[in-house]
DSSP file (Angstrom, degrees, kcal/mol; ACC not computed):
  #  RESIDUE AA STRUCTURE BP1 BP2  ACC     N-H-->O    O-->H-N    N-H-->O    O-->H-N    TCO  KAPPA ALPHA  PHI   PSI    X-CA   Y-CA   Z-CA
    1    1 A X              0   0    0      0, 0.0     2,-0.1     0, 0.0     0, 0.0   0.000 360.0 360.0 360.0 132.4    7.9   19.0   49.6
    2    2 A X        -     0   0    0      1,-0.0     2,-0.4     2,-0.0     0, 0.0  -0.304 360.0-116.0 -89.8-178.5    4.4   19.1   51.0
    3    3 A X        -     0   0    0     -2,-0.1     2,-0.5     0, 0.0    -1,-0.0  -0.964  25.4-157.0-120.2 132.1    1.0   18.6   48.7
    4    4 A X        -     0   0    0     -2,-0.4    11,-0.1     1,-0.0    -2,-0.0  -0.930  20.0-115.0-119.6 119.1   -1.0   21.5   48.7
    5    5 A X        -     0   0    0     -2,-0.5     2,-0.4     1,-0.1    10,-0.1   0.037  32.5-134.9 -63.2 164.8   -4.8   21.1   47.8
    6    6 A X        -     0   0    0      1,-0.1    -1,-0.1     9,-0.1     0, 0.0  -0.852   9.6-150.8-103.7 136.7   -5.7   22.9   44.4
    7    7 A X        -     0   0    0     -2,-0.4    -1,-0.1     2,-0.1     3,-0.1   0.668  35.1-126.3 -77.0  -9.5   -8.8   25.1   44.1
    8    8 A X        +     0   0    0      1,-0.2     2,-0.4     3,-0.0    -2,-0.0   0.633  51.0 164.8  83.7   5.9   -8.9   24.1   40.3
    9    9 A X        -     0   0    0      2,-0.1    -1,-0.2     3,-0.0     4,-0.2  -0.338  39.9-113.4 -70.0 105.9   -9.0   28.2   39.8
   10   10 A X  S    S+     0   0    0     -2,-0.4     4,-0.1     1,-0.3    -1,-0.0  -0.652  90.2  23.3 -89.1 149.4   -8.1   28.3   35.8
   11   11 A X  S    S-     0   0    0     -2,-0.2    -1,-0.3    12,-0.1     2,-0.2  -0.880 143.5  -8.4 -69.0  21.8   -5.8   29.2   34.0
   12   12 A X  S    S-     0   0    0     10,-0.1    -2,-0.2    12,-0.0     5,-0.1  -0.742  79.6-125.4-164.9  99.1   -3.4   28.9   37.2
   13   13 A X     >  -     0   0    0     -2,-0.2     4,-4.2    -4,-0.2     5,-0.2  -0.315  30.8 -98.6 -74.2 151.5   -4.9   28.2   40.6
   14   14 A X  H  > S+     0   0    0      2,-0.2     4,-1.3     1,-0.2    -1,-0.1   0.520 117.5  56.0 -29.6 -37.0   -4.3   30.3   43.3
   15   15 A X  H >> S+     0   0    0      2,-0.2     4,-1.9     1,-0.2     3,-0.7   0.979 109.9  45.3 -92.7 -55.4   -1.5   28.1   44.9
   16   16 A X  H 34>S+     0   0    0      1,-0.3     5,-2.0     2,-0.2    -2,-0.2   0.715 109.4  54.3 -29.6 -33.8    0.7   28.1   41.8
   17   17 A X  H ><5S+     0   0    0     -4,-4.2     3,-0.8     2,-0.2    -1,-0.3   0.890 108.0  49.0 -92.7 -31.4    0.4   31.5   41.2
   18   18 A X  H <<5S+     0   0    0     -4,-1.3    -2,-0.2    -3,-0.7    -1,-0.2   0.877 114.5  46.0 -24.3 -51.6    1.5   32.4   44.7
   19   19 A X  T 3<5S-     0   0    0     -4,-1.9    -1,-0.2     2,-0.1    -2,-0.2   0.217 112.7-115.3-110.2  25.3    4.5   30.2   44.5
   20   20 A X  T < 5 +     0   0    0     -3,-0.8    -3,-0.2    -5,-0.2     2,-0.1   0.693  69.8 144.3  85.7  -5.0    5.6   31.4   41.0
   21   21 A X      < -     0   0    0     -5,-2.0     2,-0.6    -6,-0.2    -1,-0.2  -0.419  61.7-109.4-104.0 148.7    4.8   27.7   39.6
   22   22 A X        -     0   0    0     -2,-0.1     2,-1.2     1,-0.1   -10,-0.1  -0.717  36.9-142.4 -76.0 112.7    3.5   26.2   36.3
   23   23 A X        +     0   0    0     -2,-0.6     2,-0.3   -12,-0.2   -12,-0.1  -0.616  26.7 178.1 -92.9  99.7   -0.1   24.9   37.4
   24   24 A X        -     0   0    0     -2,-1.2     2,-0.4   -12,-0.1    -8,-0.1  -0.730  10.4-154.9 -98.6 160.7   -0.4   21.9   35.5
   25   25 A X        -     0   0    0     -2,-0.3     3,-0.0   -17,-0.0    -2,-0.0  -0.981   8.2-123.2-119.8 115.2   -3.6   19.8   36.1
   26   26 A X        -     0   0    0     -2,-0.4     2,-0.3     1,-0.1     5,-0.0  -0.343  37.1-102.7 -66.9 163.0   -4.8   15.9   35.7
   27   27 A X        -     0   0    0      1,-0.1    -1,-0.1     2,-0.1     5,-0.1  -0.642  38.1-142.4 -63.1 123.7   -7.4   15.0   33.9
   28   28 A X    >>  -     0   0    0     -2,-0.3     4,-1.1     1,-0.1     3,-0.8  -0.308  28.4 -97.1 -98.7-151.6  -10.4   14.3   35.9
   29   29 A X  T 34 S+     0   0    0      1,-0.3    -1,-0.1     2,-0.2    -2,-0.1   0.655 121.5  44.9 -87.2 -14.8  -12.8   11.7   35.3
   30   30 A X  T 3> S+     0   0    0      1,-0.2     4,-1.4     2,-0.1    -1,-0.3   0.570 109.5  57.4 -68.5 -30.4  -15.4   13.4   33.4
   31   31 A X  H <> S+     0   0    0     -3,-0.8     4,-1.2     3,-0.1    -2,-0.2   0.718 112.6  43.3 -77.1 -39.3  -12.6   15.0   31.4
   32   32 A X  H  X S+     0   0    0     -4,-1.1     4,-1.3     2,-0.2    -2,-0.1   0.495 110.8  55.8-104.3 -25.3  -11.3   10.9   30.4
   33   33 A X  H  > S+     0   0    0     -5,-0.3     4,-2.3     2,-0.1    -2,-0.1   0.943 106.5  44.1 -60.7 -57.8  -14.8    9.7   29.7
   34   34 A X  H >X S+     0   0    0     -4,-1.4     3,-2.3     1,-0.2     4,-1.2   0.952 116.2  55.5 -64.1 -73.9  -15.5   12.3   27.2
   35   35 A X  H 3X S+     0   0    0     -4,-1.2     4,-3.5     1,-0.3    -1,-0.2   0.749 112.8  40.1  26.6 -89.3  -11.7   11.3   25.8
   36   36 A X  H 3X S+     0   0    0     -4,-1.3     4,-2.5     2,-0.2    -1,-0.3   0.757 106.8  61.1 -63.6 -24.6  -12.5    8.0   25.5
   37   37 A X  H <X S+     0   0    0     -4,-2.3     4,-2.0    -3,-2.3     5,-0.3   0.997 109.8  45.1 -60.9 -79.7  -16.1    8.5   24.1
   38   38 A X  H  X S+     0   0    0     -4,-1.2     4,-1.9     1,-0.2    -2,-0.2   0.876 105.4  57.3 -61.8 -15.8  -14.6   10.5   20.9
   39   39 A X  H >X S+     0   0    0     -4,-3.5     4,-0.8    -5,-0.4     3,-0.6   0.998 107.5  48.4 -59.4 -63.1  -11.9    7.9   20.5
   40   40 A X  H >< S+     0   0    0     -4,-2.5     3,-1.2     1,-0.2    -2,-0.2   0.924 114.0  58.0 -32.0 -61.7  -15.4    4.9   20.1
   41   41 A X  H 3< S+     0   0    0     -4,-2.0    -1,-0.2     1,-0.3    -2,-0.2   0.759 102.1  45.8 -60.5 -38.8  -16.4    7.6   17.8
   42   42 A X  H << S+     0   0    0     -4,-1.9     2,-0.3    -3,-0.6    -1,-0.3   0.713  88.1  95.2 -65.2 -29.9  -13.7    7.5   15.7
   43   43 A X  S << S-     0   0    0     -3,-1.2     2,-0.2    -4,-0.8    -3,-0.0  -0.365  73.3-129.5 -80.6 120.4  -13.2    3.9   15.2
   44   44 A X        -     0   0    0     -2,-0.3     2,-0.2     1,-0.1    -1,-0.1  -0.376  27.4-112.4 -82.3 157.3  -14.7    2.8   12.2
   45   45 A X        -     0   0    0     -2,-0.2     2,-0.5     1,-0.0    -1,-0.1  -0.526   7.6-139.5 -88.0 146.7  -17.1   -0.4   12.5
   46   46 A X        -     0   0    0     -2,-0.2    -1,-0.0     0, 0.0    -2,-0.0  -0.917  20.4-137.2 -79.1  85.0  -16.8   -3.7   11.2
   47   47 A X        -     0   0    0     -2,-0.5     2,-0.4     1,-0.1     3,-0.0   0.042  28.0-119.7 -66.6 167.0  -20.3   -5.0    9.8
   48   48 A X        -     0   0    0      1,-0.1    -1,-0.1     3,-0.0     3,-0.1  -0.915  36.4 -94.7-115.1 147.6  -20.9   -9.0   11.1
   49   49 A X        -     0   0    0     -2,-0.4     2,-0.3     1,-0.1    10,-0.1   0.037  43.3-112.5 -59.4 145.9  -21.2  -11.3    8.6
   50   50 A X        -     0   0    0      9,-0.1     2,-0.4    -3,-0.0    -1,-0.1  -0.796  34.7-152.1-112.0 144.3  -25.3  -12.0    7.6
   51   51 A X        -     0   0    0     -2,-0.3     3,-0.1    -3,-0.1     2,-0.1  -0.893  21.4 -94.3-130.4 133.4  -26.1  -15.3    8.6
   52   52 A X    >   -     0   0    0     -2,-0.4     3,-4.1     1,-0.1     0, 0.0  -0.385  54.8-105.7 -59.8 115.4  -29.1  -17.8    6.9
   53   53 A X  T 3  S+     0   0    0      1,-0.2    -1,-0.1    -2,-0.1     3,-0.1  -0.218 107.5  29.9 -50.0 146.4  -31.9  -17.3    9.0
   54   54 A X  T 3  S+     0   0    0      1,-0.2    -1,-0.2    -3,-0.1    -2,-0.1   0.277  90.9 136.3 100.9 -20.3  -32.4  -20.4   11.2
   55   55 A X    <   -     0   0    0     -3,-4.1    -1,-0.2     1,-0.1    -4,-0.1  -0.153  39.8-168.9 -85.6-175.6  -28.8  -21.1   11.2
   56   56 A X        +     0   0    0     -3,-0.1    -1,-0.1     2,-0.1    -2,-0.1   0.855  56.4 107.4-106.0 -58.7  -26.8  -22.2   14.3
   57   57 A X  S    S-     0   0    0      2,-0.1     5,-0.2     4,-0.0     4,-0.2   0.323  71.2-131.4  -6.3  87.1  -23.4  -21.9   12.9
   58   58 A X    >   -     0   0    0      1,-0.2     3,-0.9     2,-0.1     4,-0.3  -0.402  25.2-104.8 -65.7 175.6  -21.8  -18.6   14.7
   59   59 A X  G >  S+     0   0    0      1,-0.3     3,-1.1     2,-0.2    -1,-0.2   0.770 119.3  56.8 -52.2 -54.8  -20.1  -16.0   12.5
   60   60 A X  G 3  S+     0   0    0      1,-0.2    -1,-0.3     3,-0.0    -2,-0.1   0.451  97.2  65.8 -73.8   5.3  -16.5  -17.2   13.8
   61   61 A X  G <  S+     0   0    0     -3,-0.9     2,-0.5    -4,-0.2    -1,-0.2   0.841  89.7  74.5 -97.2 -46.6  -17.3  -20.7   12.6
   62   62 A X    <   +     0   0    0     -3,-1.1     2,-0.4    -4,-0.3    -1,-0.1  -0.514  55.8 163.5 -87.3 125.3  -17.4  -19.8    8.8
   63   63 A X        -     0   0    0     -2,-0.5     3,-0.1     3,-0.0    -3,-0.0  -0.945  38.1-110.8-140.6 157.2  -14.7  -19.2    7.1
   64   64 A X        -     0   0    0     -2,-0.4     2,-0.5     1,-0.1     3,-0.0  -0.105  45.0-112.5 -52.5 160.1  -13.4  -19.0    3.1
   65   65 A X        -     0   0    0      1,-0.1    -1,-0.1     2,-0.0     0, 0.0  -0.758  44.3 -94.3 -92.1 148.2  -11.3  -21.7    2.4
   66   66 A X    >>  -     0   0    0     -2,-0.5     4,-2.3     1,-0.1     3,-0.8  -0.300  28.5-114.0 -66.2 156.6   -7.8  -20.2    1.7
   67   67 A X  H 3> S+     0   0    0      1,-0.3     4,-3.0     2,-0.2     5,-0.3   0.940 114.6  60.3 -59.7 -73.2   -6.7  -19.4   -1.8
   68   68 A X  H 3> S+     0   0    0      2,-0.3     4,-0.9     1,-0.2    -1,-0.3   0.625 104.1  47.3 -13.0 -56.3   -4.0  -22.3   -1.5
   69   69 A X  H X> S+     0   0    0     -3,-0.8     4,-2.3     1,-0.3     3,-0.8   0.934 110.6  58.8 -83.9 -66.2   -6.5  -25.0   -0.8
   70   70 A X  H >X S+     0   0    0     -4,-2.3     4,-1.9     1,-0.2     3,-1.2   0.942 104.3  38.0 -25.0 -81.4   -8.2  -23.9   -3.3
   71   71 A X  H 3X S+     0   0    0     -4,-3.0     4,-0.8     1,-0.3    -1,-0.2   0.819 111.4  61.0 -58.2 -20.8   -6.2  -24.0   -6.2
   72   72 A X  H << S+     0   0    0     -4,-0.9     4,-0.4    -3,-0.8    -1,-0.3   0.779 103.9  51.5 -82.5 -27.7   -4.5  -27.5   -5.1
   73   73 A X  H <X S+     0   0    0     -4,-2.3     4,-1.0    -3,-1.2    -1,-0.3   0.773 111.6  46.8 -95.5 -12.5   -7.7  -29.0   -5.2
   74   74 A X  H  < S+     0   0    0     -4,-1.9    -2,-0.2    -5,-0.3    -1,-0.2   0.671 114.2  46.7 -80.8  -5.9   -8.2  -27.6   -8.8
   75   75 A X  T  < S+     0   0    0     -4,-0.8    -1,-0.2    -5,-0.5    -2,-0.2   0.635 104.5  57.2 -91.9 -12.9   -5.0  -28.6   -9.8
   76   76 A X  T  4        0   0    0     -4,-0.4    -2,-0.1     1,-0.2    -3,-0.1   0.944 360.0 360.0 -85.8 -52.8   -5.4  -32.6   -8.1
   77   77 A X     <        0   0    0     -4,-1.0    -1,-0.2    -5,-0.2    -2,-0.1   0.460 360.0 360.0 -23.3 360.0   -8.7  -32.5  -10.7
């Protein structure tokens, strides 16, 4: 089987509809942007954590102490 170019001729280009065939189509690349653009839309955001002006400490640095830790040290008391 040879490859035969497509004119892109909607809903069925011209060589599919010759040969009787279901003219299916890829996405092109403008078509995969826009895609991917509402997908970012959809995805809801995560605010970052507000940091004490001045401080150095990044975001990923602070963290609660776990519940566990916690209680063991109220419990040592």
């Amino acid at each position: 089987m040879r490859k035969i170019k497509c004119d892109r001729e909607k809903p069925t280009c011209s060589s599919c509809l010759n040969r009787n065939r279901q003219c299916l189509y890829s996405p092109t690349a403008a078509q995969q942007r826009r895609a991917r653009k509402q997908l970012t839309n959809q995805r809801p955001t995560v605010p970052l954590p507000i940091m004490p002006q001045g401080s150095s400490i990044p975001p990923m640095a602070i963290r609660p102490h776990p519940v566990s830790s916690v209680m063991e040290e109220q419990t040592a008391q």
